[in-house]
N, C-alpha and C positions, 0 to 999 in steps of 0.2 A: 296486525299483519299475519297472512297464514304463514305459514311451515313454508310451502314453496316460496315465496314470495319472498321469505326471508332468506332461503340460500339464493338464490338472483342476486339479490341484493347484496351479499356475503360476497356472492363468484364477481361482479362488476368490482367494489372494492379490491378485490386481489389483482385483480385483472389493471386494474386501473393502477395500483399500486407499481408492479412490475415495469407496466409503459411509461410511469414517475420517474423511478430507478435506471431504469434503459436510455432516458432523455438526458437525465444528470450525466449518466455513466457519457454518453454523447458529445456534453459538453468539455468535460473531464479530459478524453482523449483530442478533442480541439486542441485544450490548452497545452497540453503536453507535446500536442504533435507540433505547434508551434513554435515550442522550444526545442525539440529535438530538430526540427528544422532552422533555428538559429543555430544552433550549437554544428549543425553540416554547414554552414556557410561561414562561419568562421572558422569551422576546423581547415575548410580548402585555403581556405584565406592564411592562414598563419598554420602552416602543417609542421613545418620544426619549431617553432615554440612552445605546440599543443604534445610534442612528443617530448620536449625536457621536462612541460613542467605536469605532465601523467607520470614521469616515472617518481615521483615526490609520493604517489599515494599508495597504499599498503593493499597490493594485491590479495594478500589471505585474509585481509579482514572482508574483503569485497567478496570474495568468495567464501567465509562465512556465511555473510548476511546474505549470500544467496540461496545459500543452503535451508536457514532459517525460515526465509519465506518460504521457499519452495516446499517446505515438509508444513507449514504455514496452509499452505492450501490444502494440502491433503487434508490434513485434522479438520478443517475448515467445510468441507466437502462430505468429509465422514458424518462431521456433525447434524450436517441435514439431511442426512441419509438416514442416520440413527432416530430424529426425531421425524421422520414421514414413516420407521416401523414401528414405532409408538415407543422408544427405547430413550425416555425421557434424561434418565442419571445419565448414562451412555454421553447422548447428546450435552449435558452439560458440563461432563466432564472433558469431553472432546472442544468444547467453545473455552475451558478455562486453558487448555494446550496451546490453540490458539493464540487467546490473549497471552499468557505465557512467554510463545516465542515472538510477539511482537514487541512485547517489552524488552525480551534480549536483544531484538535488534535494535531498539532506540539507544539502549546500554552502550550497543558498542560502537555505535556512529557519533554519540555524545565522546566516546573515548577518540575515539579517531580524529572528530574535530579537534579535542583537547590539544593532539601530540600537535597539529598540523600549527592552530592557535599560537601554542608555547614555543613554536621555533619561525614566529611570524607570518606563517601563509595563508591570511585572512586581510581581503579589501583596504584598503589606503594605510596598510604597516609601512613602516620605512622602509623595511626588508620587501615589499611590494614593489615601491616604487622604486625600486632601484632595477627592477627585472623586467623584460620585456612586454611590448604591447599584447601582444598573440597570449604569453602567461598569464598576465592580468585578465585576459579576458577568459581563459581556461578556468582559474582560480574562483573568476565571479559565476561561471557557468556552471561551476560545478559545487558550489555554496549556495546557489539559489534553486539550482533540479535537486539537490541530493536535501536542501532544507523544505522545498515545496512540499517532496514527495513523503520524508520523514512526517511532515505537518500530519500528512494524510491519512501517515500509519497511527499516530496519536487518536487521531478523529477515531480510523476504525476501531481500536481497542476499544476508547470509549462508548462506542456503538454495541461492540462484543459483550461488553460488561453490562449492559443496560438489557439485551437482548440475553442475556445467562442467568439475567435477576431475575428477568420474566418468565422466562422458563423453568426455572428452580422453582419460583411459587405454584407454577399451575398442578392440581392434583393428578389429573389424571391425561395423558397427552393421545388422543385419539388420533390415527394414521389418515383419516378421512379427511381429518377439517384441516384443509390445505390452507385457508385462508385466516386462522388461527397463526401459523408461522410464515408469513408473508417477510415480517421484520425482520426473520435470521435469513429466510432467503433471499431480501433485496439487502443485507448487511454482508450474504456470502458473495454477491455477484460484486459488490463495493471492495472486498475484499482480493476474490482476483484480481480485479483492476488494478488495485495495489500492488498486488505482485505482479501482473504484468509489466506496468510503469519500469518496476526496480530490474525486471530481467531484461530491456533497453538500458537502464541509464548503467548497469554493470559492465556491459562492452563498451560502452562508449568512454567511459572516463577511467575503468580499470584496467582494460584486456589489449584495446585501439592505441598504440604508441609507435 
């Protein structure tokens, strides 16, 4: 195969890649959008139950782990910026930032479960079922958005981590071959998503009372 023929080929691959990525990312905001549209039709449906049992959950931690993503992206962003000016260390040091703060924020939503867990407010506790219908449904809306979307941020990590080993090995990172870094670009665009998800499910279940 010549030289030309080989970047064609290289440029459709990347190209094709990103319309992979765009497709998933498509399906992704379905599912979500579907729950955030459950979660509006039960909150008009039971609007004082959804407001006693929001104020159960710990607004600065929510706004922590807002924080975390949000500077999440940036690093996120820097890093493929870093690696299209051929600034390989840069870039892997900015992907391990990254992973980083996503790890602190699984930390702290695993803690927040804990406290929530230990004083009962988790699915068929006795201490449930002694509370209203509208809370019950609050409770499970917000154990299945807030566990769906934690799922996702695991996934990305693990994406990050796989995508910073590859990078780390390569010698020498040339700014040209776009289609060389396709993986941290369709893992960066996976990762907005991610944060965008969490800057929805923030107002609705920490801020909305």
């Amino acid at each position: 195969m010549s030289t030309a023929e080989t970047a064609v080929a290289h440029h459709r691959d990347y190209t094709g890649a990103k319309i992979g990525m765009w497709l998933f990312l498509f399906t992704e905001v379905l599912l979500f959008g579907g729950l955030f549209l459950l979660y509006a039709v039960y909150r008009w449906s039971h609007q004082e139950q959804f407001h006693y049992a929001a104020m159960e959950l710990d607004t600065l931690v929510g706004t922590v782990n807002t924080i975390i993503l949000l500077t999440s992206s940036l690093t996120m962003a820097a890093s493929i910026a870093a690696v299209h000016r051929g600034h390989k260390k840069a870039s892997v040091a900015l992907l391990a930032l990254t992973i980083g703060f996503a790890i602190w924020f699984l930390v702290n939503k695993y803690f927040e479960w804990g406290v929530k867990i230990e004083h009962g407010l988790y699915p068929n506790s006795q201490y449930m079922l002694e509370l209203s219908h509208g809370e019950n449904l609050f409770f499970g809306l917000y154990y299945s958005m807030t566990g769906l979307h934690g799922l996702h941020v695991l996934v990305g990590a693990v994406l990050l981590i796989v995508v910073a080993a590859k990078l780390a090995r390569k010698k020498v990172v040339k700014p040209v071959d776009k289609e060389d870094f396709s993986l941290l670009e369709n893992s960066g665009l996976y990762w907005h998503l991610v944060d965008l998800i969490w800057i929805f499910l923030f107002p609705l279940f920490y801020l909305i009372t």
